[in-house]
N, C-alpha and C positions, 0 to 999 in steps of 0.2 A: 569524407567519412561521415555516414550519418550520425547526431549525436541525439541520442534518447536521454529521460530523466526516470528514474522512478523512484516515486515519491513512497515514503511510509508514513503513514501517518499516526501518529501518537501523540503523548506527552510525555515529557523530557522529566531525567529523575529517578532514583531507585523506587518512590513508591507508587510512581505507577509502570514499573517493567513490565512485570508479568499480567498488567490488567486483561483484560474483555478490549476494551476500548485500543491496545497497544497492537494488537493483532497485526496491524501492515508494518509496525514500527520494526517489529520480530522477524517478519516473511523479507523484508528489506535488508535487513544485517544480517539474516542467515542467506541471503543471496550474495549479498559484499563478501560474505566467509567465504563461498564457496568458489568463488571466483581468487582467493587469496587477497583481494582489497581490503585494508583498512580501513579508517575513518578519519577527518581530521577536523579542525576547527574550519567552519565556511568563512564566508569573507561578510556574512549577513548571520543573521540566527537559526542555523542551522549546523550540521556535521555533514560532509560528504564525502565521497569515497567516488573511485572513476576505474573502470574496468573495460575490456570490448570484447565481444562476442561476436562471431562471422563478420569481421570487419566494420563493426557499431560501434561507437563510444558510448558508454551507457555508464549518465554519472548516478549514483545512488543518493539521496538527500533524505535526512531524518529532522522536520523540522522543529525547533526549539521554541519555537513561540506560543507550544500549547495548541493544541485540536481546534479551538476556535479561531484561530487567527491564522491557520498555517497556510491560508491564501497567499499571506503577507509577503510570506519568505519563500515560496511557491513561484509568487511576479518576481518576488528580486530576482532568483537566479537562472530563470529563465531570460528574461532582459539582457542580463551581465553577458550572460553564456549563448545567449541567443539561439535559443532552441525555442522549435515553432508548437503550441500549443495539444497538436494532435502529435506530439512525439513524447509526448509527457503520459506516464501510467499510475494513476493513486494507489496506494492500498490500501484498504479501508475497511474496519469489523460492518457484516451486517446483522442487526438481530434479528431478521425476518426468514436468515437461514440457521438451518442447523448446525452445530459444529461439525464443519469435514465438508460442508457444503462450499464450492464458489463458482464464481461468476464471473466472466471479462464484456465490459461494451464499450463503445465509446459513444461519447456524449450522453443526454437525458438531464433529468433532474438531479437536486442532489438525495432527494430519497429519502428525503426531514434528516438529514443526516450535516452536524454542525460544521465539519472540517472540509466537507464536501462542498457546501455552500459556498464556505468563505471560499477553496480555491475557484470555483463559478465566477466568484464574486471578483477577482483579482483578476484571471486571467482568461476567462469566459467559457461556454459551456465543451466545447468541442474536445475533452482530452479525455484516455482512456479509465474507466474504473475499473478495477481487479478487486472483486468484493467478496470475504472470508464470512464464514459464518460465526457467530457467539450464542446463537440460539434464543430466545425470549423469552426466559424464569422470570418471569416480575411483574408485579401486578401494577395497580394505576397511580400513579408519578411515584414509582418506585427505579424508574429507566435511568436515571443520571447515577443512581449507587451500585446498580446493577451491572453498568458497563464499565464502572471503576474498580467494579472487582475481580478478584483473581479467578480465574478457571477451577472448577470443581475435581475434586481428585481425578473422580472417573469420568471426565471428558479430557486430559493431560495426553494421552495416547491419540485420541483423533486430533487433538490441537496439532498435536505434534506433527503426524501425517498433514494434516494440512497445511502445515508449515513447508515439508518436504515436496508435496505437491503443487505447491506454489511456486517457488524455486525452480521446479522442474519446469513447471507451466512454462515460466518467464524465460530460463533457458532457449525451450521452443518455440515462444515467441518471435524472438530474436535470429534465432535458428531460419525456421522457416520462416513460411509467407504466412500472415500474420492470422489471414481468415479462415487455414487451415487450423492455428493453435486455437484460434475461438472457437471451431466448430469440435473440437475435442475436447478443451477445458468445458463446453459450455454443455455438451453429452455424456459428463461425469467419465469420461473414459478414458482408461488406465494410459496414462501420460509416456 
C-alpha cells in the first residue's frame, strides 16, 4: 500500500487559526474531517491523523513547531514512517495568488516562502506544493502582520471554496493518476 503524507502547514495555537498564514493548516483538517479521521498527539511535534483513499495510506500531519521550523518535524516523520520524499504534499498560503487561486507542482524553489524552505531544507527539494492563495494587501515590510492576520469579512466565502476545492483537489489526486489532477487543478477547472 502506497503511503503519502500531506503536510498542512501552519502555526499551532487558537491565535493563529484562522490566520492568512494557517491556510494548508485548514485545507488539511478539513480534509482529515472529510475522510472521518481524527487527529492525535504524533510521536514528534506534530498531530496526525491516517486515512486511505483508492487503496493509499495517506497520513495527515499538522506540524507544531511553528511555520519556520516545520522541516523539522516534516524529516522526523517521514524517517519514522518511511515515506519517500516525492510522496509528501505541502500546503502552503501563497501571497502572489488571489484568494480562490491554487496551484499543485512538484519540486522548485521554496518561493521566499519560510516553511517551504525549512521543509527543502530537512528533506530536500523534490516533494509536492499544493499552494492556496491569501492575496497581497500589504505594503513594504508590512508581509509578516499581514499573513498573521485573519481573512477579511468579504474574502471568508472564497476562503471557504477554496478550502472545499482543495479537499476536492486532494481527493482526485489520490483518486486518479496524479498528472491528470494537476492538469485540472492547475486550469482552475471545476473539480
Amino acid at each position: 500500500m502506497a503511503h503519502w503524507l500531506i503536510v498542512g502547514l501552519g502555526n499551532p495555537g487558537d491565535r493563529y487559526e484562522s490566520t492568512r498564514h494557517n491556510i494548508g493548516w485548514m485545507i488539511a483538517e478539513t480534509f482529515a474531517k472529510s475522510k472521518q479521521a481524527g487527529f492525535k498527539k504524533g510521536r514528534g511535534s506534530w498531530l496526525e491523523s491516517e486515512c486511505s483513499v483508492q487503496g493509499k495510506k495517506i497520513s495527515v500531519m499538522l506540524p507544531e513547531t511553528y511555520m519556520n521550523n516545520a522541516g523539522q518535524a516534516v524529516g522526523e516523520f517521514i524517517r519514522y514512517y518511511k515515506i519517500p520524499t516525492e510522496h509528501v504534499i505541502i500546503l502552503v498560503d501563497e501571497y502572489n495568488f488571489p484568494v480562490g487561486k491554487m496551484q499543485l507542482k512538484q519540486g522548485g524553489s521554496d518561493g521566499g516562502h519560510n516553511g517551504t524552505s525549512s521543509v527543502i531544507s530537512h528533506i530536500g527539494p523534490g516533494f509536492w506544493r499544493f499552494r492556496f492563495g491569501i492575496d497581497k494587501k500589504f505594503g513594504p515590510g508590512q508581509m509578516a502582520d499581514y499573513v498573521l492576520s485573519s481573512f477579511a469579512h468579504d474574502e471568508i466565502e472564497s476562503r471557504n471554496a477554496m478550502i472545499e476545492r482543495g479537499v476536492k483537489a486532494l481527493g482526485m489526486f489520490f483518486s486518479n493518476n496524479p498528472s491528470r489532477a494537476l492538469q485540472q487543478i492547475n486550469a482552475e477547472k471545476e473539480l
